[in-house]
N, C-alpha and C positions, 0 to 999 in steps of 0.2 A: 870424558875423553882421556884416553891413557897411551903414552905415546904417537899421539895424533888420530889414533884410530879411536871411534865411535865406541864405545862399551855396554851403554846403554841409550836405549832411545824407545821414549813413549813408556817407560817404566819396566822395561822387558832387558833382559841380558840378550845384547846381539853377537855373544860368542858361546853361552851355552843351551843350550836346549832344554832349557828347566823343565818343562813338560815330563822327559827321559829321567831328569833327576829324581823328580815325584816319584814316576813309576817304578825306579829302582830303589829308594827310598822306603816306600811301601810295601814292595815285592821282601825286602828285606828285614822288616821294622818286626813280624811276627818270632822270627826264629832268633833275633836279638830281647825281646821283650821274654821269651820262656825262658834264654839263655841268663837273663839278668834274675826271672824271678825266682830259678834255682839260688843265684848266688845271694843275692836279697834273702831266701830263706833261712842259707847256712849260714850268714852274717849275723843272721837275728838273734844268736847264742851270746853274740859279745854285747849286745844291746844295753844289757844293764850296769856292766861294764865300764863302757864307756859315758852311760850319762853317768856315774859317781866320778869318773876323773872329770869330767866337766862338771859335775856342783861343787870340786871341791879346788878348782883350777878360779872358779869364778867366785869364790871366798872370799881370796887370796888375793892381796894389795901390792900389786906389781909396780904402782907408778908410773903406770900409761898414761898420760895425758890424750885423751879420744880429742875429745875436743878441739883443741889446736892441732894436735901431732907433731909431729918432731920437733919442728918451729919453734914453740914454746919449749919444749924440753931443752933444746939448745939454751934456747933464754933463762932457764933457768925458773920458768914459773909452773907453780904448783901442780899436781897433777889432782884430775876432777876424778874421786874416787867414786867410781861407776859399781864397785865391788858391796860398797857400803849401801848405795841408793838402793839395788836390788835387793840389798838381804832385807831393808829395812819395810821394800811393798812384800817381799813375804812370811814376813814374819804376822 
């Protein structure tokens, strides 16, 4: 209920027509999906690119604390070098 009126009932949206939404969804999904797989093609140049700024972004000992997240970091406790664990499974 949203503003007193009914929104949904029995699992169904009693204000849109989802049926209509599929069908235009659908009707639409082809000329987005060829439009995407051009741009996916022309992207695919910078590919290698970018995974070397990311193997060498994740080297690189930032002192993130993942673990806790900022919480800790305020606290002032250590940060779990994530950087290290992965070089060490591939190595």
């Amino acid at each position: 209920m949203v503003n007193g009126e009914i929104v949904l009932r029995d699992g169904k949206l009693t204000r849109i027509d989802e049926s209509e939404i599929l069908r235009e969804v659908r009707e639409a999904a082809p000329a987005y999906l060829a439009s995407h797989a051009i741009i996916d093609q022309r992207n695919s140049a910078f590919e290698p690119y970018f995974a070397e700024i990311h193997r060498r972004a994740t080297l690189r000992d930032i002192g993130l604390n993942l673990r806790w997240g900022y919480e800790a970091m305020a606290r002032r406790e250590p940060a779990l070098n994530l950087n290290r664990a992965c070089r060490r499974r591939r190595d």
